[in-house]
C-alpha positions in Angstrom: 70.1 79.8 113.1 73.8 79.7 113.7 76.4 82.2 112.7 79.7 81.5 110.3 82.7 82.9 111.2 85.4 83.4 108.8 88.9 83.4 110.8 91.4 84.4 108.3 95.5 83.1 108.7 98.4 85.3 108.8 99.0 87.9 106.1 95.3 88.3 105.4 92.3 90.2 107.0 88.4 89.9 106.6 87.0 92.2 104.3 83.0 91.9 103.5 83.6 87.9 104.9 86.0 87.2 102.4 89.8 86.7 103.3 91.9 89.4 101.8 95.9 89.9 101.1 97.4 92.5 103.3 99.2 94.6 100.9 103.2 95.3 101.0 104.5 97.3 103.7 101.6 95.7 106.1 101.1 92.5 108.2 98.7 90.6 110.2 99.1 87.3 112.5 96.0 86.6 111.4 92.2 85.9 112.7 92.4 89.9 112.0 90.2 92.7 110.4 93.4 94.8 109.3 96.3 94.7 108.4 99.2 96.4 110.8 101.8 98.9 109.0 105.3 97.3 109.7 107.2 100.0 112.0 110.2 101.7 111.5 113.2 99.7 110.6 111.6 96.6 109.5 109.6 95.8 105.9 107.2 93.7 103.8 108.0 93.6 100.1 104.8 91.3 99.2 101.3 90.9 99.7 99.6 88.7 102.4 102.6 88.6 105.1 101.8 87.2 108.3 105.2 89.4 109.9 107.9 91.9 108.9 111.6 91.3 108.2 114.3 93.6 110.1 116.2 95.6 107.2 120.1 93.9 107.6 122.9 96.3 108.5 124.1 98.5 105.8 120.4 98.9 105.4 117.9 101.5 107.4 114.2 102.7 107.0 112.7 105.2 109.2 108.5 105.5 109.0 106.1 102.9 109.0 104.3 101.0 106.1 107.8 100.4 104.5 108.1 98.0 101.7 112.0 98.5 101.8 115.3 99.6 102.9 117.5 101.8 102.8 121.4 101.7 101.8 123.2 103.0 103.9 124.8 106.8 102.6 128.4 107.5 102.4 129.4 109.1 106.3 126.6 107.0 108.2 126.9 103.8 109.6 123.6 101.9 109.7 123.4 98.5 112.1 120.0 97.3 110.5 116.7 98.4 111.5 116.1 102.3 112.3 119.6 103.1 113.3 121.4 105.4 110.8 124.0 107.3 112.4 126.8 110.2 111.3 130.3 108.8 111.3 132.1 109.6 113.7 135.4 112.1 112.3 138.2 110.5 110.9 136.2 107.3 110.4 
């Protein structure tokens, strides 16, 4: 007798042998069984993403398992990612 393997791509996971969509806010690179929470300062909008985007500057999130950004409030400066900051005075 000889065993199947199901090796699931990027953005899915195995669940009960059957491929499944990680769900926004999550990735995996695939051959998986789970799906990784995107870290602080990145994102996943959609199901079944094999990686996270960086949030662009003007943008922030801080957390994991984000499924967007953050603008940017008036007296911070935010460079993309994590990084919000307080202006510094008279800026």
């Amino acid at each position: 007798m000889t065993a199947k393997w199901t090796k699931c791509g990027a953005g899915t996971y195995l669940v009960n042998n059957v491929c499944t969509a990680c769900a926004a806010g999550t990735y995996s690179t695939g051959g998986v069984n789970s799906c990784t929470a995107c870290p602080a300062g990145k994102y996943t909008s959609s199901t079944g993403q094999g990686s996270c985007s960086t949030c662009a500057a003007g943008t922030y999130n801080t957390g994991t398992g984000n499924t967007t950004c953050k603008s940017c409030e008036a007296g911070y400066y935010c460079t993309g990612g994590a990084h919000k900051a307080v202006c510094s005075a008279g800026t």
